[in-house]
C-alpha positions in Angstrom: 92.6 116.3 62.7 94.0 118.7 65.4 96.4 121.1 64.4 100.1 120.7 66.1 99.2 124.1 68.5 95.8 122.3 69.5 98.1 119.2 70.2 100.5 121.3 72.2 97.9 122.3 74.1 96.1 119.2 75.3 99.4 118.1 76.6 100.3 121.1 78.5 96.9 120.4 80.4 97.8 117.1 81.3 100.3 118.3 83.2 98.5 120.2 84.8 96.9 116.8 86.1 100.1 116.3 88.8 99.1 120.1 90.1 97.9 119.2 93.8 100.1 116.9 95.5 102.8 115.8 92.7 104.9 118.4 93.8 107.3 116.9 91.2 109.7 118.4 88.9 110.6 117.6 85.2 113.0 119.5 85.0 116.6 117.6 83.6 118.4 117.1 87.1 121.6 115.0 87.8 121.2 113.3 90.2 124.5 112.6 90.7 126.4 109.1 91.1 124.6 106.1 90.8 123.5 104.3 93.9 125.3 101.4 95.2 123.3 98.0 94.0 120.5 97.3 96.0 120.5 94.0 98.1 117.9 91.9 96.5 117.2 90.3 99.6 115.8 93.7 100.6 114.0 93.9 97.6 112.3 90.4 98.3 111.8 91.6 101.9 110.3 94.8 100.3 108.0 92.6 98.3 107.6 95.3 95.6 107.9 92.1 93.0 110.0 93.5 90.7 110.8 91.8 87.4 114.1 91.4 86.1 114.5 94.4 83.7 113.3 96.4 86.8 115.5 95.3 89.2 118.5 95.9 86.7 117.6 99.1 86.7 117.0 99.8 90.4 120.8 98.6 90.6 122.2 100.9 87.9 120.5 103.4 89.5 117.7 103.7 87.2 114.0 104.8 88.6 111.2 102.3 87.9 107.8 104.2 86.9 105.1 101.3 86.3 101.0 102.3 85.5 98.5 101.5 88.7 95.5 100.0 87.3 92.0 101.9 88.1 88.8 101.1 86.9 87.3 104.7 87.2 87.3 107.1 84.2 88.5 110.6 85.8 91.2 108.1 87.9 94.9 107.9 87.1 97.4 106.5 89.2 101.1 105.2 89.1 104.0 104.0 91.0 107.6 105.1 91.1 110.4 103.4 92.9 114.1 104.9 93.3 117.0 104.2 95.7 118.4 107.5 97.5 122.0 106.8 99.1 120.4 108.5 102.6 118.9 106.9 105.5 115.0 107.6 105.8 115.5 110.4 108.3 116.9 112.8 105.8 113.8 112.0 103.6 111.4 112.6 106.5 113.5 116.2 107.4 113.0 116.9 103.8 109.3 116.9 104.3 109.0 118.3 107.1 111.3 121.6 106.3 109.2 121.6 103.0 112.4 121.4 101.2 111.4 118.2 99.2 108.4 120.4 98.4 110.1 123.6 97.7 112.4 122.4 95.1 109.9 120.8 93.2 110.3 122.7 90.0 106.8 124.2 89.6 106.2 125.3 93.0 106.8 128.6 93.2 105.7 129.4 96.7 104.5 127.4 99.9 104.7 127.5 103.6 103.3 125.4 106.5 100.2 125.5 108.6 100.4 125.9 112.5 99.8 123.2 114.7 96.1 125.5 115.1 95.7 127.3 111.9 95.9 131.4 111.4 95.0 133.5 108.9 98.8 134.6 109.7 99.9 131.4 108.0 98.2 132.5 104.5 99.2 136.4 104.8 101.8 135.7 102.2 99.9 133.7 100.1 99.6 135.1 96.3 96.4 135.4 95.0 96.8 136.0 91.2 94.6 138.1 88.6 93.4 135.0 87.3 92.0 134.3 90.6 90.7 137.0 91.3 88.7 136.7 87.9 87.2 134.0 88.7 86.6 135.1 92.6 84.3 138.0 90.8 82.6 135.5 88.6 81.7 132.6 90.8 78.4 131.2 90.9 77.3 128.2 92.7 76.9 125.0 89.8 79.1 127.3 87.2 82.4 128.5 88.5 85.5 128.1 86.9 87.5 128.0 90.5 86.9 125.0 93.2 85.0 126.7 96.2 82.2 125.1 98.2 78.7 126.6 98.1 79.0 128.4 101.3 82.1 130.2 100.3 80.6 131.3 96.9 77.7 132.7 98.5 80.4 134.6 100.6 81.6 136.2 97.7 78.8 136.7 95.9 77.6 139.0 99.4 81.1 140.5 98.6 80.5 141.7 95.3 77.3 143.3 95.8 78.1 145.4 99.1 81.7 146.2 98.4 82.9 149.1 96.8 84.1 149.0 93.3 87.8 150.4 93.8 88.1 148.3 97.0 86.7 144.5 95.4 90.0 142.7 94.5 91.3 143.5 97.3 88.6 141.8 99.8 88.2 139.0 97.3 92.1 138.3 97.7 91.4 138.4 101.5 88.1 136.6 101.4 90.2 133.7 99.4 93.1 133.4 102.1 90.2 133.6 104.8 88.7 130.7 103.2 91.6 128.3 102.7 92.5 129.4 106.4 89.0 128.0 107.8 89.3 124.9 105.2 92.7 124.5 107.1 91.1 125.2 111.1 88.2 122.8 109.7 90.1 119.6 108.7 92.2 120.5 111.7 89.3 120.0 114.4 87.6 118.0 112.5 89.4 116.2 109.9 87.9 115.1 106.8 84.4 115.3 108.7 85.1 119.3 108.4 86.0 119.5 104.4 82.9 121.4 102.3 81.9 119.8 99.1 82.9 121.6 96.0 79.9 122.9 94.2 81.5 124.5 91.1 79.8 122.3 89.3 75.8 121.0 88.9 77.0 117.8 90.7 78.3 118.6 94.3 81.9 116.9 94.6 82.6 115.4 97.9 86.0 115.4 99.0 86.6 112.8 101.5 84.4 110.2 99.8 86.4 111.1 96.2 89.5 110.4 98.5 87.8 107.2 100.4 87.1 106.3 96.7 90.2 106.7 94.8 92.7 104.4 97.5 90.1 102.2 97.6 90.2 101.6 94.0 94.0 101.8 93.6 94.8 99.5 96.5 94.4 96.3 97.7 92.6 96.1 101.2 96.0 95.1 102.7 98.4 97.9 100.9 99.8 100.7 103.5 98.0 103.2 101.7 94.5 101.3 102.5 96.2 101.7 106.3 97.3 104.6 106.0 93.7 105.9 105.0 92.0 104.6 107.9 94.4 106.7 110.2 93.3 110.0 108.0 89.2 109.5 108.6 90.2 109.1 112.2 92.0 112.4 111.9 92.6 114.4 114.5 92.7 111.6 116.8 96.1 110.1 116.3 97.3 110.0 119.8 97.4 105.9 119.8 99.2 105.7 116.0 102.2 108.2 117.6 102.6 109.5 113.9 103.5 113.3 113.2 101.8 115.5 110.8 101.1 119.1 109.4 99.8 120.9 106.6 100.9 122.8 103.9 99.6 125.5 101.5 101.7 125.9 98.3 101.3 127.6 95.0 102.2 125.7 91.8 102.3 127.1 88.2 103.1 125.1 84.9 103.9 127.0 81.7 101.1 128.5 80.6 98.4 127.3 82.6 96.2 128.7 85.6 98.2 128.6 89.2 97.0 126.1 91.3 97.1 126.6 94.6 96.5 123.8 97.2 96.3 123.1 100.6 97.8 119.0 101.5 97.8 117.2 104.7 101.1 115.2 105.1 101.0 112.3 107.8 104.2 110.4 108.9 104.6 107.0 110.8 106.7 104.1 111.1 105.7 100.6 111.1 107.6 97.4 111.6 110.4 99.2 110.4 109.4 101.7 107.2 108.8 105.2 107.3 105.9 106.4 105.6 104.4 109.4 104.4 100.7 110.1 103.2 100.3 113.0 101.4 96.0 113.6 101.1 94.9 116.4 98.9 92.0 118.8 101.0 91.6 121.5 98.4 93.1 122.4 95.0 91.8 125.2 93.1 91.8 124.0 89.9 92.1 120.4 88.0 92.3 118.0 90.7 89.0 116.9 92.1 91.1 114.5 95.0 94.6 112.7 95.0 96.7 110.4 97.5 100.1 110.3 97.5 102.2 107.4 99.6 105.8 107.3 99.8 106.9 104.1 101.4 110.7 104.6 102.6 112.7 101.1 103.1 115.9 101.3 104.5 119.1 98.8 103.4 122.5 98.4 104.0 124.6 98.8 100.7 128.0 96.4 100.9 130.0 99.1 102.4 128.1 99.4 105.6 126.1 102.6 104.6 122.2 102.7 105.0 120.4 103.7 102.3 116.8 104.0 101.3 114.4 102.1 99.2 111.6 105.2 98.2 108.3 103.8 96.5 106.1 106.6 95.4 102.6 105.9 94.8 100.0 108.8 92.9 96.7 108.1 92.4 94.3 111.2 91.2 90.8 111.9 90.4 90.8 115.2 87.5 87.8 116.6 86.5 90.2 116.8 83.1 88.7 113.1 81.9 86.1 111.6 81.0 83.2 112.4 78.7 84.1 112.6 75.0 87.1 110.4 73.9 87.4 109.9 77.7 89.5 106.8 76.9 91.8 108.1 75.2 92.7 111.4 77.0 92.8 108.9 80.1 95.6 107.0 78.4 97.1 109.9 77.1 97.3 111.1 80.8 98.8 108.0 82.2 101.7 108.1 79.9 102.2 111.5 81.0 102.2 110.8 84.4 104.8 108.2 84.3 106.9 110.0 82.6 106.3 112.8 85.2 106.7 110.7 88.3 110.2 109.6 86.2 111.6 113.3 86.6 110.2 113.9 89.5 112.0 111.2 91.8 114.8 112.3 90.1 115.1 115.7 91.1 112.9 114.7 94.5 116.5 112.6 95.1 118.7 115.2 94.2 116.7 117.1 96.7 117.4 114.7 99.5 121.0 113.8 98.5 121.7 117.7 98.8 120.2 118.7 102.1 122.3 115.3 103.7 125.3 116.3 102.3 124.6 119.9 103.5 123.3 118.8 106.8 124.5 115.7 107.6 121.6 113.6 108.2 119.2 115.9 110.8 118.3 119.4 109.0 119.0 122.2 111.8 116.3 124.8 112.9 113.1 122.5 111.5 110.1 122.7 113.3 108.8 120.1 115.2 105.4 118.3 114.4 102.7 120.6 113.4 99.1 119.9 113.0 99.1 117.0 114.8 96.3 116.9 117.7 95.8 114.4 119.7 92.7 112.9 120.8 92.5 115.5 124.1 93.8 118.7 122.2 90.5 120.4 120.7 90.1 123.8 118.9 86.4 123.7 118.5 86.5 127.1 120.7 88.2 128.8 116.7 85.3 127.7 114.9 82.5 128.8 117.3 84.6 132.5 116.8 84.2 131.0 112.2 80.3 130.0 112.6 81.1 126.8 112.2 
């Protein structure tokens, strides 16, 4: 039998599953009033099916968390749903001001790519010891941090021609050059331009993980199947008039390595619900790939007011699962991502609730669309200057 600190620590791992895009916290947050009862006319409109335990607590302002069923062993996935007393906009200013991303409680740093990615955008990026370890020790099929073969070639030049005194140094810069190309590639090129990992024997390729994981978690006529046809036509979104950037942010949990990642967040509207996709393109550690699609449905509460309707959809592929006991660690990590996703819409509303109330319902000084090219805007000329 394990003992109770060998316990502890298979759960703090877990968590370490939601590193990537759950930018969610767990930490206790009240969220304030409860929400006025949702109409359950919207609800039916919605048609998020909900039976009648769940909608009780949708009205009492309760947040529904239900499992997503996947078929695939390193797979998890889950569904949270939660009524915020704001109109969609102030969700949508939340994301794009980072704010929603900020506050969740283990981010500790993260800023936003430019419409054309610079290595300016990742000067302030922190590049911790850890890291840097495992920078110095990274070999192509054994390395404990996600790089693709290319890059660990790159370092492996690095640590034979630079000077001793001078190497963590360069491998802190070679790092933030890399996520910087990462970022230019999947700019131009979209998920076309995303290296495989190769930290391990078997090559993981990211898009097709991605392609893989909504496929399994949604049905062929969800949003999120939709929503992953726009991304692999990515950057040509001139016809779809959605918005979208990306985002580099740094995320720690307890005890366990940092985990820094880079996300692409894509916005649109369609027959009237906002949407958000949030598509993992690199994490350093954990997460192999992960989706994230909030769908935002606005109602009108009896006293006139519009409110919002948030379903929250994770799905994520760990390289934490499978193997030994595989079934059992996978059920293990579902229950802790419900109960993740459960605090995490919690303080995600409390997020929301205080930049309206703060704001009114526009956020002042937020930048405008970023990373979003359309079909005519190319940037091919920055990755001739890469040796792409």
């Amino acid at each position: 039998m394990p003992t109770k600190g060998l316990r502890a620590g298979r759960q703090g791992w877990f968590i370490g599953l939601l590193a990537g895009l759950v930018t969610l916290s767990q930490t206790n947050v009240t969220a304030g009033r409860h929400p006025s009862p949702v109409s359950h006319e919207a609800v039916s409109v919605a048609g998020l099916n909900l039976g009648p335990e769940e909608q009780r607590l949708l009205d009492t302002g309760g947040i529904v968390v239900r499992p997503l069923p996947t078929g695939h062993a390193k797979t998890i996935a889950a569904q949270g749903l939660a009524i915020v007393e704001s109109p969609p906009e102030t969700f949508l200013d939340a994301y794009r001001s980072l704010e929603a991303i900020r506050h969740g409680g283990s981010v500790t740093t993260c800023g936003r790519f430019s419409p054309v990615p610079t290595l300016a955008d990742v000067a302030h990026l922190p590049v911790s010891p850890d890291t840097l370890t495992e920078l110095s020790t990274a070999h192509v099929g054994d390395s404990k941090i996600k790089l693709s073969a290319a890059e660990i070639e790159t370092l492996t030049q690095l640590r034979q021609t630079c000077p001793a005194a001078q190497l963590r140094p360069s491998l802190a810069d070679a790092y933030r050059q890399m996520l910087w190309k990462r970022a230019l590639a999947y700019a131009t090129h979209g998920p076309r331009g995303l290296p495989a990992y190769a930290d391990k024997n078997m090559p993981t390729d990211v898009p097709a993980a991605v392609a893989s994981l909504v496929s399994e978690c949604f049905r062929l006529a969800h949003p999120a199947s939709r929503a992953h046809t726009m991304l692999e036509r990515f950057p040509r979104l001139d016809a779809i008039r959605g918005e979208s950037f990306l985002y580099w942010a740094v995320q720690k949990y307890g005890d366990l390595k940092p985990v820094t990642t880079v996300v692409h967040v894509l916005m649109w509207q369609d027959k009237g619900r906002d949407y958000i996709a949030s598509t993992l393109i690199y994490a350093n550690h954990y997460t192999e790939a992960a989706f994230v699609l909030a769908e935002l449905i606005p109602f009108t509460d009896p006293t006139g007011r519009t409110q919002t309707i948030v379903v929250y959809s994770v799905c994520l592929q760990t390289d934490l699962l499978g193997g030994q006991l595989g079934f059992l660690k996978k059920k293990f990590a579902q229950s802790k991502l419900l109960s993740t996703l459960k605090g995490g819409l919690t303080t995600l509303r409390t997020t929301v609730l205080a930049a309206s109330r703060a704001r009114g319902t526009s956020l002042v000084g937020v930048l405008g669309s970023a990373g979003f090219q359309p079909a005519d805007q190319k940037v091919e000329d920055n990755l001739k200057i890469l040796g792409f």
